[in-house]
C-alpha positions in Angstrom: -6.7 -9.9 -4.0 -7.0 -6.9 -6.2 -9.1 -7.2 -9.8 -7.1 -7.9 -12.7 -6.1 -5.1 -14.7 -3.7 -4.0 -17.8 -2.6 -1.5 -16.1 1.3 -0.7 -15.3 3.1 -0.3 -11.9 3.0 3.3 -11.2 -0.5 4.2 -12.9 -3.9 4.5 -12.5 -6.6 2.4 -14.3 -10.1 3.1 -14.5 -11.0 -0.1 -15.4 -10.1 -2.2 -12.2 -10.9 0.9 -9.7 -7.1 1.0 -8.2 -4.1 3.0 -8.3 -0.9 1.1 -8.2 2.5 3.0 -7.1 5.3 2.8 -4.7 5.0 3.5 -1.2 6.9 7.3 -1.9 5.0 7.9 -5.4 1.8 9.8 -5.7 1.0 10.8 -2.0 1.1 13.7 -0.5 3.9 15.3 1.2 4.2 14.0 5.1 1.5 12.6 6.2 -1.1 13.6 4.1 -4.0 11.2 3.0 -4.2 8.9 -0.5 -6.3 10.9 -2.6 -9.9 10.0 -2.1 -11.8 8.7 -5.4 -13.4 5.6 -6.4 -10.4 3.5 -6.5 -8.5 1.7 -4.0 -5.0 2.4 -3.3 -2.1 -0.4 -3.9 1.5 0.4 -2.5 4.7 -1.8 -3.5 8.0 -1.7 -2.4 6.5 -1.5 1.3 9.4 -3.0 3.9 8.5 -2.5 7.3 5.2 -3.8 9.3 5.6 -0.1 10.9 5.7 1.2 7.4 2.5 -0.7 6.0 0.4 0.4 9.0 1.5 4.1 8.8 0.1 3.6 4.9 -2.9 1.9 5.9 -3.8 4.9 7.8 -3.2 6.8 5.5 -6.1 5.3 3.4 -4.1 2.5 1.6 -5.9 -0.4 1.0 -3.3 -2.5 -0.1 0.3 -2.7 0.3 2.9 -5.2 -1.6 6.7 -6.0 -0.4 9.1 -8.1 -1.9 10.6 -9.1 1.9 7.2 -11.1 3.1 9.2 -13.6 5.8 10.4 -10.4 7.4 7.3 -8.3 6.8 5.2 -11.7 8.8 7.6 -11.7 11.5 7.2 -8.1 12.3 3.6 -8.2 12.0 3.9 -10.9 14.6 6.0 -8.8 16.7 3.8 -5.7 16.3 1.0 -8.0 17.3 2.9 -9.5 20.5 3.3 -6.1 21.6 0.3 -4.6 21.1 
């Protein structure tokens, strides 16, 4: 669970250590990494398991998505496969 915070979607706060955005905001072109600091990167608007992996490894340490019955079957899926 991430700390609360005042911050808004699509900003950084100092105060709870994270940077919230959507999954195409504020990353580097291709597949560059998250920019390394002392926060923690949160990512909304994530829809695919394939997607919030290929984040993840990018250095995102959190993604959101408004699809989670999907998003747990294909993490299921992924797993199953794996």
């Amino acid at each position: 669970m991430l700390p609360q915070t005042t911050s808004t979607r699509g900003s950084s706060s100092k105060r709870s250590g994270r940077i919230s955005c959507s999954a195409t905001e504020k990353l580097p072109a291709g597949n560059g990494r998250c920019g390394a600091g002392r926060w923690r990167w949160a990512l909304y608007e994530v829809e695919t398991p394939e997607l919030a992996v290929a984040l993840a490894e990018r250095g995102a340490d959190f993604v959101e998505t408004m699809a989670v019955s999907p998003m747990i079957e294909g993490f299921k899926a992924l797993a199953r496969n794996a």
